[in-house]
N, C-alpha and C positions, 0 to 999 in steps of 0.2 A: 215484235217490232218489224215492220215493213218497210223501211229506210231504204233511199236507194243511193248510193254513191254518187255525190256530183262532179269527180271526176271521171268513173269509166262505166257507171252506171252498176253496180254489182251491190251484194247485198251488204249492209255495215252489221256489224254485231256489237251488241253491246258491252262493256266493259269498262274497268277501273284503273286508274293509275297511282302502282304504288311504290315506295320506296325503301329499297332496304335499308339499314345502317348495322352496322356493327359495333357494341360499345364495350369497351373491358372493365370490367367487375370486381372492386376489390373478394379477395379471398372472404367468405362469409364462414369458413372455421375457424380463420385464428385473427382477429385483427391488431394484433400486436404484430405480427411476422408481415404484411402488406406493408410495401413501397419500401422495404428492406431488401437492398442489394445481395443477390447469391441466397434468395430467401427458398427454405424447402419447398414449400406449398405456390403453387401456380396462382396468377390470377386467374381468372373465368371469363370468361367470352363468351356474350350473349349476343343474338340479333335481334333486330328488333323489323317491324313494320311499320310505317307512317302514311296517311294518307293524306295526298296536300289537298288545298283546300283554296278557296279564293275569298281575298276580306277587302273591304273598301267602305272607304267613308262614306255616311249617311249624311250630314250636313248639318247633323243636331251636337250640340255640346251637352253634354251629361255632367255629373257630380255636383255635389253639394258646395263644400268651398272651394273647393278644386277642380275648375271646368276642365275637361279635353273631349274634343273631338269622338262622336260616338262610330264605332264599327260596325259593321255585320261580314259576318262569316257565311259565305255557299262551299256547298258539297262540287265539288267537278265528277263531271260524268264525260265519256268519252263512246266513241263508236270508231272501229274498224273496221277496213272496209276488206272481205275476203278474198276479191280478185287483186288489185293492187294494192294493199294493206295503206290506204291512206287512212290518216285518222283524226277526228268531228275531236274537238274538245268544247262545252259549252258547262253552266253552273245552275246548278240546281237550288231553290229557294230553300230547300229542309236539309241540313244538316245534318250525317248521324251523328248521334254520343258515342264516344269509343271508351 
């Protein structure tokens, strides 16, 4: 990718924007003992990764007896720029499956 920076002219690099979260876990050895106060067993804390995503209305209604509004979902792709770190956010038409 040959990009050049339309603020300072420098190279952009490409890359993804993602997000963390943290979600707690009931205990998966005893589920009797979860959400029991002064309980032995700890819950679990897992993180997770999410990548947003950009959706917007198409203009067509869908469903059979139940019209609504049909969506489309794009991938955001982003670019960085190396000398001043500005950074290109634009959507991409294919989406991954995660």
């Amino acid at each position: 990718m040959d990009e050049k920076c339309p603020k300072c002219g420098g190279a952009m690099n490409q890359g993804e924007i993602r997000f963390d979260s943290d979600t707690v876990m009931p205990n998966q050895m005893n589920a009797y003992m979860t959400g029991i106060p002064n309980s032995p067993l700890p819950n679990v804390y897992q993180s997770a990764t999410s990548r947003p995503y950009w959706e917007e209305k198409t203009g067509r209604k869908t469903g059979f007896i139940i019209k609504s509004e049909e969506k489309k979902t794009l991938k955001i792709k982003a670019s960085r720029c190396s000398l001043c770190g500005y950074v290109e956010m634009y959507a991409s038409e294919k989406r991954e499956k995660l």
